[in-house]
N, CA and C of each residue as an Amber inpcrd file, in Angstrom:
protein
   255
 113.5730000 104.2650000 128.4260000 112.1940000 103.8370000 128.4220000
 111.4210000 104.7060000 129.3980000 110.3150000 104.9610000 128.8840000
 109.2750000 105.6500000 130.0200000 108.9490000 104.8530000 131.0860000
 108.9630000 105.6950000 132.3760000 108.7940000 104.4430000 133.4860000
 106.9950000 104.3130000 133.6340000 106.0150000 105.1980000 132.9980000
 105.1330000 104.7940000 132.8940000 104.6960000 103.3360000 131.5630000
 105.3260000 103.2020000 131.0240000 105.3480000 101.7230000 129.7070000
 106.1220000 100.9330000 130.5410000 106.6040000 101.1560000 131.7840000
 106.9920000  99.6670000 132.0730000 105.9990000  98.4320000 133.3100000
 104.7080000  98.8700000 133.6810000 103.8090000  98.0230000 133.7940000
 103.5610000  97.1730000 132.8840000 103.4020000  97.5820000 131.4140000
 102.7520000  97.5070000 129.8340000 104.0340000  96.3330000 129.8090000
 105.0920000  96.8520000 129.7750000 106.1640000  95.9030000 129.3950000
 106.3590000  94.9800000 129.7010000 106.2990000  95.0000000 131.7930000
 106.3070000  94.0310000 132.0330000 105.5020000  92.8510000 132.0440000
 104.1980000  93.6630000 131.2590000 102.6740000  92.2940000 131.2740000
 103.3300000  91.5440000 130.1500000 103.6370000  92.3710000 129.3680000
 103.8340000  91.7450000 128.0230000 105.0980000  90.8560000 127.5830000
 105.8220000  90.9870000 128.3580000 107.0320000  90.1350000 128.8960000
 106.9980000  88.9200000 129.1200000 105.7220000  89.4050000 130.3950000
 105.6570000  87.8020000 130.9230000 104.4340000  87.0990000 130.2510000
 103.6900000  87.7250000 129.3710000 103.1820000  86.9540000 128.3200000
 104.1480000  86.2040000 127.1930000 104.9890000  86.5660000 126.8560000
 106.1390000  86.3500000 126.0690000 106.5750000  85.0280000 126.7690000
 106.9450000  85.3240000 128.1840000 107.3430000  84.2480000 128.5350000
 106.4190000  82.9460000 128.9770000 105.6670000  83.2150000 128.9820000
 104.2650000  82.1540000 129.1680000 104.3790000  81.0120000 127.5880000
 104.2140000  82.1090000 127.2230000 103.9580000  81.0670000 125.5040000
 105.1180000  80.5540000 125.3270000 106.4440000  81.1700000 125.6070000
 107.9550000  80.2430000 125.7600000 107.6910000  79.1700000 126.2600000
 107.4630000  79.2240000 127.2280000 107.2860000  78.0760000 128.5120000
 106.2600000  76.7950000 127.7370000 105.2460000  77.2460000 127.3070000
 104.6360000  76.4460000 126.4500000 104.7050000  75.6890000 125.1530000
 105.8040000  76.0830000 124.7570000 106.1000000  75.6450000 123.4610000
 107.0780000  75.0880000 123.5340000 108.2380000  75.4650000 125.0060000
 109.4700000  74.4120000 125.0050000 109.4800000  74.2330000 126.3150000
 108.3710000  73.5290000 126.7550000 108.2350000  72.7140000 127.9720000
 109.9000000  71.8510000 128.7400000 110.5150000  71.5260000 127.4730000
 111.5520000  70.6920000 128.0810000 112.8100000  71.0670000 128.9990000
 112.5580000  72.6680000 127.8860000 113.9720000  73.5390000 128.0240000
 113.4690000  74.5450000 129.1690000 112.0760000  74.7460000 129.0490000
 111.9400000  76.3690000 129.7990000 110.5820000  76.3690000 131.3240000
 110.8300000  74.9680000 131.7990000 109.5500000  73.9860000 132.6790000
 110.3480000  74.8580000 134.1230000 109.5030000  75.8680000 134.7610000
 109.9620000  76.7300000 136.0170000 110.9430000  77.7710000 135.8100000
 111.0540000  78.5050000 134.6230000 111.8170000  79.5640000 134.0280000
 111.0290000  80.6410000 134.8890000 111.3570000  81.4930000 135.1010000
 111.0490000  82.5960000 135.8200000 111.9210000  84.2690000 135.0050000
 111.3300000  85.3100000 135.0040000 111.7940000  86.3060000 134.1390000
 113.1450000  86.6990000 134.8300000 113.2390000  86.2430000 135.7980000
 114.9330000  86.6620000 136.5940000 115.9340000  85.6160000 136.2590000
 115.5180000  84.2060000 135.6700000 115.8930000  83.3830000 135.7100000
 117.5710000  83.9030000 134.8050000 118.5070000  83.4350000 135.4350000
 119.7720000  83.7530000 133.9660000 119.8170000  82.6350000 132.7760000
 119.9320000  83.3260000 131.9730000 120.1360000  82.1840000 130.6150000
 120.7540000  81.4170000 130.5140000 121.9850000  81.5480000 131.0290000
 123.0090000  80.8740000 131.3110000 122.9610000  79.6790000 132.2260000
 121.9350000  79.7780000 133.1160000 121.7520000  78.9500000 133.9400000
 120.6200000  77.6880000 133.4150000 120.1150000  77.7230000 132.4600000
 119.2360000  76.3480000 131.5430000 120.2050000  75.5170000 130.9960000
 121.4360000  75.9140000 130.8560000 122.0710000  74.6160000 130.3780000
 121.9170000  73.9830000 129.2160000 121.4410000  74.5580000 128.2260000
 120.8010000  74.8250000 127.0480000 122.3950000  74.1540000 125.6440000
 122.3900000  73.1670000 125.1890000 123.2100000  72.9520000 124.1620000
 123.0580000  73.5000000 122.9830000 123.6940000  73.4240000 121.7490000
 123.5770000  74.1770000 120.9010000 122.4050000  73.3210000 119.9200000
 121.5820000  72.2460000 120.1540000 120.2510000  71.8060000 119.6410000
 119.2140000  72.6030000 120.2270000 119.0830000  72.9340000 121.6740000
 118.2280000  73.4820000 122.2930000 117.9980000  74.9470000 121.6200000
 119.5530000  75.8850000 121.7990000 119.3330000  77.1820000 121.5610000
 118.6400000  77.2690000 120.0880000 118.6110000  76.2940000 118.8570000
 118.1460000  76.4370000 117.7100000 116.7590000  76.1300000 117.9100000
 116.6370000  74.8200000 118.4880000 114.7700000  75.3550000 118.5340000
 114.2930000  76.2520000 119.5050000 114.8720000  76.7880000 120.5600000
 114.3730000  77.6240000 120.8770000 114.2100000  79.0120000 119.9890000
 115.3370000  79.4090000 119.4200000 115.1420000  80.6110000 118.1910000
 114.2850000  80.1780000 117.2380000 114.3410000  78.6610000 116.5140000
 113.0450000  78.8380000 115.7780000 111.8920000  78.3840000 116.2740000
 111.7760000  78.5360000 117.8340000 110.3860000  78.5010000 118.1930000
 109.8840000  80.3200000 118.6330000 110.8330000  81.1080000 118.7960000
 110.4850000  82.5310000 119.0380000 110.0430000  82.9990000 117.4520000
 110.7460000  82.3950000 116.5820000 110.1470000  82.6070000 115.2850000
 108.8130000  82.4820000 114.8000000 108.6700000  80.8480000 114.8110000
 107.2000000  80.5420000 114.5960000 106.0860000  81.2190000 115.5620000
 106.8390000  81.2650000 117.0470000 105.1280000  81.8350000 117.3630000
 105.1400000  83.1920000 117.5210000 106.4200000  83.8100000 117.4050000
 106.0510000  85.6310000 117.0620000 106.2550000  86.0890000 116.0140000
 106.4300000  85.3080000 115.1220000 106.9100000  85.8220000 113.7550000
 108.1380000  87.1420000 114.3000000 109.5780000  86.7330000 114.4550000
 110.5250000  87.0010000 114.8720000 111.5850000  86.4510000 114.5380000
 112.3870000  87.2950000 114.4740000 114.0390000  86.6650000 113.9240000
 114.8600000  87.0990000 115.0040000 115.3670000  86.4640000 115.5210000
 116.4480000  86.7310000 116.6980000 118.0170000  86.1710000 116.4130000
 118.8040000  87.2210000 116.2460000 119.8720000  86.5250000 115.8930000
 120.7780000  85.9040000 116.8500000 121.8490000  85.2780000 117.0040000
 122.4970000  84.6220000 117.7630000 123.4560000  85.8400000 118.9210000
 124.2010000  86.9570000 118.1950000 124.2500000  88.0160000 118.5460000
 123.3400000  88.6290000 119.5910000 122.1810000  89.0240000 119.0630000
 120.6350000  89.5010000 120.2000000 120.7260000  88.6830000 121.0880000
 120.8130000  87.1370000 121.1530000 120.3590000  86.0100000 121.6500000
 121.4800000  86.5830000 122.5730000 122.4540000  86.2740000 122.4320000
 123.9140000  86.4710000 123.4010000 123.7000000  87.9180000 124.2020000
 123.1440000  89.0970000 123.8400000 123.5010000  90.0400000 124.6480000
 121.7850000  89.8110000 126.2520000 121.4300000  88.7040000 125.9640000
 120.4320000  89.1350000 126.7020000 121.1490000  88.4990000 128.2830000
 120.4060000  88.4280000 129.3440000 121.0970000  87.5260000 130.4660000
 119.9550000  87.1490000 131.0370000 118.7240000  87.1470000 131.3570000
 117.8530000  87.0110000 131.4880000 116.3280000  86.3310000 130.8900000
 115.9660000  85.3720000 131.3510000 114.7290000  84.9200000 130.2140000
 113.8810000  85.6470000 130.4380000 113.3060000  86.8010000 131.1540000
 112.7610000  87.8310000 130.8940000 113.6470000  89.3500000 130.2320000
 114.7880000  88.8810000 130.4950000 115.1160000  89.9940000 128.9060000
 115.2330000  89.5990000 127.6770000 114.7430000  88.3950000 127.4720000
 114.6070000  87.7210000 126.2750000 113.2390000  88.1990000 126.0360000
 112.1480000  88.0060000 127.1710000 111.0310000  88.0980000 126.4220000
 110.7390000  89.4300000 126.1810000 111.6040000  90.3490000 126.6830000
 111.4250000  91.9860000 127.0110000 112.2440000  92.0150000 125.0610000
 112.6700000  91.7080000 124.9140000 113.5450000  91.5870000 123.2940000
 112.2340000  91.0590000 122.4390000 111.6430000  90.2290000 122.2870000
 110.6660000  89.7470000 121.7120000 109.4210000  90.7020000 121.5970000
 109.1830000  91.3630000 122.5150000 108.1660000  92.1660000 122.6260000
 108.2900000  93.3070000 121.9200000 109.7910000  94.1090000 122.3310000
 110.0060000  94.8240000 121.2370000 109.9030000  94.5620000 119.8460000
 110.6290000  93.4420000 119.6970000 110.9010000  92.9760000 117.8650000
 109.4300000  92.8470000 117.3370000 108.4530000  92.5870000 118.8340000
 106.7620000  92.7650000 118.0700000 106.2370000  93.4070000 117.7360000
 106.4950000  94.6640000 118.4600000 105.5100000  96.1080000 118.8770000
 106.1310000  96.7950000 117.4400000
């Protein structure tokens, strides 16, 4: 990545993660982009609406695979942004 696109990235990231936060208040209430994924505690009801909530509001398909290589809820939203752009 160009280290000049990563201001750009990171706005857009944490826009990504803003609208997360908003749409799954239950799961993602003080998520932070360092936050580890691993650390929400997330069951396998959660991880499905959370994928089909990255769906509905980015028009995005994230597979379970993608989902797994990320570690970060800001490398989730850094994944989303791409799958947008």
């Amino acid at each position: 990545m160009n280290a000049t696109n990563f201001p750009q990235l990171a706005s857009a990231s944490a826009g990504v993660l803003d609208r997360l936060r908003s749409c799954l208040p239950q799961c993602l209430h003080g998520v932070g982009p360092d936050t580890p994924l691993s650390s929400l505690g997330l069951d396998s009801l959660d991880l499905v609406e959370l994928l089909c909530a990255l769906e509905a509001e980015f028009h995005v398909s994230i597979t379970l695979e993608e989902f797994e290589s990320v570690t970060t809820a800001g490398d989730l939203a850094a994944l989303v942004h791409r799958k947008t752009g």
